[in-house]
C-alpha positions as CSV (number, residue, x, y, z in Angstrom):
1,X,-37.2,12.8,-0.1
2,X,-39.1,11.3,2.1
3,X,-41.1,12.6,5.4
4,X,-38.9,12.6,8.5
5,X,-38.6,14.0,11.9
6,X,-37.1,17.2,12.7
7,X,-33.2,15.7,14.1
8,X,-32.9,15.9,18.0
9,X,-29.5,15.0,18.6
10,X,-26.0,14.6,16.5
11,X,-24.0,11.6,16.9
12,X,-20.2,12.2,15.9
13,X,-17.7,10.1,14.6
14,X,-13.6,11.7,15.7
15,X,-11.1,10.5,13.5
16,X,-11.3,11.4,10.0
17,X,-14.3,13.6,10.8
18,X,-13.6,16.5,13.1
19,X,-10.0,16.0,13.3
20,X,-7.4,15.3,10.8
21,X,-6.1,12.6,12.6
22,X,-6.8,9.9,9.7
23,X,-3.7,11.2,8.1
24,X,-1.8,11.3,11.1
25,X,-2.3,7.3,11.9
26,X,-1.2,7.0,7.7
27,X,1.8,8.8,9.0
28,X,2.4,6.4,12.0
29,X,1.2,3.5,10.3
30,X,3.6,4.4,6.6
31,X,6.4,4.8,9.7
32,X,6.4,1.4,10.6
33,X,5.9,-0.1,7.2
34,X,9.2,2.0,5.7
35,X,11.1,0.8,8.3
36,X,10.4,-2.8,7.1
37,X,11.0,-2.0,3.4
38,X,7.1,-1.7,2.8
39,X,5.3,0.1,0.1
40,X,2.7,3.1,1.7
41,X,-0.4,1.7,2.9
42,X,-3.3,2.2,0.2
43,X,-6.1,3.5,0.8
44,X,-7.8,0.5,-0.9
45,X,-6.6,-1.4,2.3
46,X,-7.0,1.4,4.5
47,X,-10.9,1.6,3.7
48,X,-11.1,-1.9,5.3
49,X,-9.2,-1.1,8.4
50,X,-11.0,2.0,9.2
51,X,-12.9,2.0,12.4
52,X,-13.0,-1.9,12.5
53,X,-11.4,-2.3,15.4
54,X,-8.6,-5.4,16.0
55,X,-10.6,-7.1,13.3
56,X,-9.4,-4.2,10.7
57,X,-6.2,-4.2,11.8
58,X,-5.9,-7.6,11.4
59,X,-6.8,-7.4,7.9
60,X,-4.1,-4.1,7.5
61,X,-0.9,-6.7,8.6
62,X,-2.4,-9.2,6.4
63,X,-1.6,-7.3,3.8
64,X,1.8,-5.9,5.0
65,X,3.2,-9.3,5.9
66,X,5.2,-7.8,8.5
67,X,7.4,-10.4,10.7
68,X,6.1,-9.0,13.7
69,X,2.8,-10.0,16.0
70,X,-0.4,-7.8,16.2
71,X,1.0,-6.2,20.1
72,X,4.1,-5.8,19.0
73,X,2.9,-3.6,15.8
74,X,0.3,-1.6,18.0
75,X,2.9,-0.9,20.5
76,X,4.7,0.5,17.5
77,X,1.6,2.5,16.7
78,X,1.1,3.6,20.4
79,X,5.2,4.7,20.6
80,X,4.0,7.5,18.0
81,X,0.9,8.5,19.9
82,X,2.7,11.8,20.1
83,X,2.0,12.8,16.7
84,X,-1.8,13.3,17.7
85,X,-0.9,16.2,19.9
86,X,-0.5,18.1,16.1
87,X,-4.5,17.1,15.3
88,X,-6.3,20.1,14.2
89,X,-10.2,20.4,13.0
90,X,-11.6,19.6,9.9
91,X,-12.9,22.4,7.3
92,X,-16.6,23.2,8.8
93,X,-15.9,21.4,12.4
94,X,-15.5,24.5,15.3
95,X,-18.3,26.4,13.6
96,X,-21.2,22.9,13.3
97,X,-20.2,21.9,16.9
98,X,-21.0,25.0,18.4
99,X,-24.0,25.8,16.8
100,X,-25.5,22.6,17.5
101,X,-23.7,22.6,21.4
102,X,-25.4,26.1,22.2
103,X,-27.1,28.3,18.9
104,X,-29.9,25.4,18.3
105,X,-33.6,26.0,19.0
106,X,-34.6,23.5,20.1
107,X,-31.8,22.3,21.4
108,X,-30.2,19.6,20.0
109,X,-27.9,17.0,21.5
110,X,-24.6,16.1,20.9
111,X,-22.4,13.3,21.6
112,X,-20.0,11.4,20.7
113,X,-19.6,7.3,18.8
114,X,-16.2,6.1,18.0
115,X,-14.1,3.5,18.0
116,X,-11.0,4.4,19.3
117,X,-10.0,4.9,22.7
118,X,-11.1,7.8,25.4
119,X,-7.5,7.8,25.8
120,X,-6.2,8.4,22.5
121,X,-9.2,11.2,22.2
122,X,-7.6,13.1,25.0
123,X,-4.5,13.5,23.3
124,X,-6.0,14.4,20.1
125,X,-8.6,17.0,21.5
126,X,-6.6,17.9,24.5
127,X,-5.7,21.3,22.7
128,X,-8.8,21.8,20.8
129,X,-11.4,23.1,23.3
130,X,-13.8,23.6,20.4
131,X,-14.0,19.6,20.2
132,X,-14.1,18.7,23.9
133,X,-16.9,21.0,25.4
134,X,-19.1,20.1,22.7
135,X,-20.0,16.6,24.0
136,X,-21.4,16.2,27.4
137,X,-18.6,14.2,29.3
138,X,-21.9,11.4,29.8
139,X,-22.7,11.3,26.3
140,X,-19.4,9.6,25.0
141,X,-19.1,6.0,23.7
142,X,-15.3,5.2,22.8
143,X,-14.4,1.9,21.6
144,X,-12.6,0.7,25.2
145,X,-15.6,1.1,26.8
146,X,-16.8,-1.9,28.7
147,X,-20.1,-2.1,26.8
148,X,-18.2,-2.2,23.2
149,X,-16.5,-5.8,22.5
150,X,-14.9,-6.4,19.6
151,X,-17.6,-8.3,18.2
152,X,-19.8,-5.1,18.8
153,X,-17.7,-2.4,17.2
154,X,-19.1,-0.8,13.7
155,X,-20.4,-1.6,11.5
156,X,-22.4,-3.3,14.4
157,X,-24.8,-0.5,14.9
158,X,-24.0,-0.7,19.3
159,X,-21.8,2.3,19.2
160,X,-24.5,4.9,18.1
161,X,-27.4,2.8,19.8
162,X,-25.0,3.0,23.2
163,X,-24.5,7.0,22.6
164,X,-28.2,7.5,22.0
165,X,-29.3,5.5,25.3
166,X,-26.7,8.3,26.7
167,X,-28.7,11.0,25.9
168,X,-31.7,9.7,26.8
169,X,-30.5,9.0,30.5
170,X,-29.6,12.8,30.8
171,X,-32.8,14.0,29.5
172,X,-34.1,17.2,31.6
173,X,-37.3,18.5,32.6
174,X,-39.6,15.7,31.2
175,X,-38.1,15.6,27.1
176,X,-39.7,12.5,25.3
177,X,-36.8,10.5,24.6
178,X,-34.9,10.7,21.6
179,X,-36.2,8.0,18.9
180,X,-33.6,6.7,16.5
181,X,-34.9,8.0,13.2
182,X,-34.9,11.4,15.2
183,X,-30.3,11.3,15.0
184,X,-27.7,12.2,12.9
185,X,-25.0,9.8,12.6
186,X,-21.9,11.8,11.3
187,X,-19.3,9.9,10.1
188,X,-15.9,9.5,7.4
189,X,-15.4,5.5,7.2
190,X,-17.5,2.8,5.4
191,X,-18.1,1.2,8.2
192,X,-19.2,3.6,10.4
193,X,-21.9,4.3,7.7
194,X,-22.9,1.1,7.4
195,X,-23.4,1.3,11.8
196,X,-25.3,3.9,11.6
197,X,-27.5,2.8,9.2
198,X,-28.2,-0.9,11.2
199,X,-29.1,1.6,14.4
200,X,-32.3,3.2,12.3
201,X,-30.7,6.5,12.0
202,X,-30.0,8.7,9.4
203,X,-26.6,9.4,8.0
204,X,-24.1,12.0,7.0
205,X,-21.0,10.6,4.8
206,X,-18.1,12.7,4.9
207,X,-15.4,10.5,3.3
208,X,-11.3,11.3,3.2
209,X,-10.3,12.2,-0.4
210,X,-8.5,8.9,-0.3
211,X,-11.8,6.7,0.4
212,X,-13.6,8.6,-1.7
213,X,-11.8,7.8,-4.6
214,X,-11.8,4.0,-3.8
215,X,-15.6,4.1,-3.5
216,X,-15.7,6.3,-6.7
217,X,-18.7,5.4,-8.8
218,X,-20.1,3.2,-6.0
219,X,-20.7,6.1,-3.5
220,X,-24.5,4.5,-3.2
221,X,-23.5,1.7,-1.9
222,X,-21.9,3.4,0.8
223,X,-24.8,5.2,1.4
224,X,-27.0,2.5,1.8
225,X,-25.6,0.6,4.4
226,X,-24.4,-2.2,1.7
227,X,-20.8,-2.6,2.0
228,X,-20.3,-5.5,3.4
229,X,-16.8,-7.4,3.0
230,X,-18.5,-9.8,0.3
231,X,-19.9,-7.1,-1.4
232,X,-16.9,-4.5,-1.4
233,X,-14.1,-6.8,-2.9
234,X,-16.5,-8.2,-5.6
235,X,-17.5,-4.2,-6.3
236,X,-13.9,-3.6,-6.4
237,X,-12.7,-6.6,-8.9
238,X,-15.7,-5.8,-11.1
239,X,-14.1,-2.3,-11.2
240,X,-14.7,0.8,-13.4
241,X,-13.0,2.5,-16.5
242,X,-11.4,5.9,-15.9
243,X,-13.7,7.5,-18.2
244,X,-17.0,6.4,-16.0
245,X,-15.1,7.1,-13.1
246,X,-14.2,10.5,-14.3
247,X,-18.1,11.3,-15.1
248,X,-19.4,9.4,-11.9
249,X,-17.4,11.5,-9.6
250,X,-17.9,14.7,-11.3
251,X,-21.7,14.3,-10.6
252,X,-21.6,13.2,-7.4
253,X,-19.8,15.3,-5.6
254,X,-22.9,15.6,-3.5
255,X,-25.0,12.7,-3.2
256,X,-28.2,11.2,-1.2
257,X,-29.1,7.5,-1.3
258,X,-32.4,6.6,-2.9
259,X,-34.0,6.2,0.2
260,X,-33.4,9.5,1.5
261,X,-32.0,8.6,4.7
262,X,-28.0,9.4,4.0
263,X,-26.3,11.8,2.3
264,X,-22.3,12.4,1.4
265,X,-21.0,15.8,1.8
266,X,-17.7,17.1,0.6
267,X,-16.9,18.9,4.1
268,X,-18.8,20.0,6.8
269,X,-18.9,23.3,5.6
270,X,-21.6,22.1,3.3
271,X,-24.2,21.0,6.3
272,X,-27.6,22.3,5.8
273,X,-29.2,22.4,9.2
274,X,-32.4,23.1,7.3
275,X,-33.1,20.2,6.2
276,X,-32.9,18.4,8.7
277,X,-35.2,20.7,10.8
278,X,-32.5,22.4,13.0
279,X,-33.5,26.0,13.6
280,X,-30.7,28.0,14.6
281,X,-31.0,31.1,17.1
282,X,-29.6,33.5,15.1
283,X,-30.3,32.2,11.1
């Protein structure tokens, strides 16, 4: 690998990383669709919705050619909003946010770079105290934020360069600012890979079973910050026998990109603060 800067702040994707919440908005969304007749949304069409915003969506009724406009289906989504009040952590989550909230030395900061809504966070962390008081309450981009158009959402890198011009406003007692290269961009979608690679930061790729199996045997590509919609459907047409699929995801079950600046983990469980020069009070 090469040389790089011990990390000095975290930047954290929510859904599909901390909580389980990616399951629960298959739940909503497989709701609606059933009660038009539609088949399950795929994951394969799933992968392109994640964290892009209206633009993904967009692309996610495409496919469901339901007879109904994009407000009326989100009002659909919204309706179910109360199934996020079930969200619980990750494998790995409680136990990584609060050593890098309060057990680091030096400290490291935290915050927070996603694309949904500060008010659909609140109802998913609401009961989770272990997600909200790890994030300073100033250190938070969500994707209603006035700085975050839709043309600016991931995998435009703003959401992560936003959080990290947070963190540098709240610096204390005369800390340098935090360069890019010096954060961690933790995230579960494509996209949101892809972002934090265009921001100059490094990466850490912890994909839903589902994705991960579309992306089977092109996990690098992820990784790199080359997954552009061009790119991903003539990837998935070219396609991949079972049998190299099989071996492919057998051996990458943990995998860096050639570069060295991302890595995909399994779960969170698997973080090695280590490596990425995080010294921990009590290690």
């Amino acid at each position: 690998m090469p040389p790089f800067p011990p990390v000095r702040a975290c930047i954290f994707d929510v859904d599909g990383l901390l909580i389980n919440s990616e399951d629960i908005y298959s739940d909503i969304y497989n709701n609606i669709l059933r009660s038009y007749g539609k088949p399950d949304l795929p994951w394969s069409i799933k992968a392109k919705q994640q964290s892009r915003g209206r633009q993904g969506m967009l692309q996610l009724l495409n496919w469901a050619q339901l007879p109904i406009t994009y407000d009326e289906w989100t009002g659909k989504v919204s309706a179910q909003y109360g199934l996020f009040e079930t969200c619980t952590p990750l494998p790995g989550v409680p136990k990584l946010l609060l050593n890098l909230s309060s057990e680091t030395a030096p400290a490291v900061h935290t915050a927070i770079g996603s694309s949904a809504t500060s008010k659909t966070f609140k109802i998913k962390t609401s009961h989770l105290p272990s997600i909200g008081s790890a994030f300073p309450q100033e250190c938070r981009v969500f994707g209603d934020d006035a700085a975050m158009s839709e043309t600016r959402k991931k995998p435009m890198p703003d959401v992560f360069l936003l959080a990290l011009g947070k963190i540098n406003a709240f610096l204390e007692g005369g800390e340098r600012e935090v360069k890019p290269e010096e954060c961690l961009v933790f995230e579960d979608s494509v996209a949101g890979v892809e972002a934090g690679r265009r921001a100059g930061m490094r990466v850490c790729w912890v994909p839903h079973k589902g994705l991960r199996e579309v992306w089977r045997g092109r996990e690098g590509m992820v990784l790199e910050g080359k997954s552009q919609e061009d790119d991903y459907e003539k990837d998935m047409r070219k396609g991949l026998d079972e049998e190299q699929k099989d071996k492919q995801s057998e051996l990458q079950s943990h995998l860096w990109s050639e570069d060295g600046w991302a890595e995909m983990l399994m779960s969170l469980e698997e973080f090695d603060y280590e490596h990425y020069g995080i010294g921990l009070k009590h290690s």
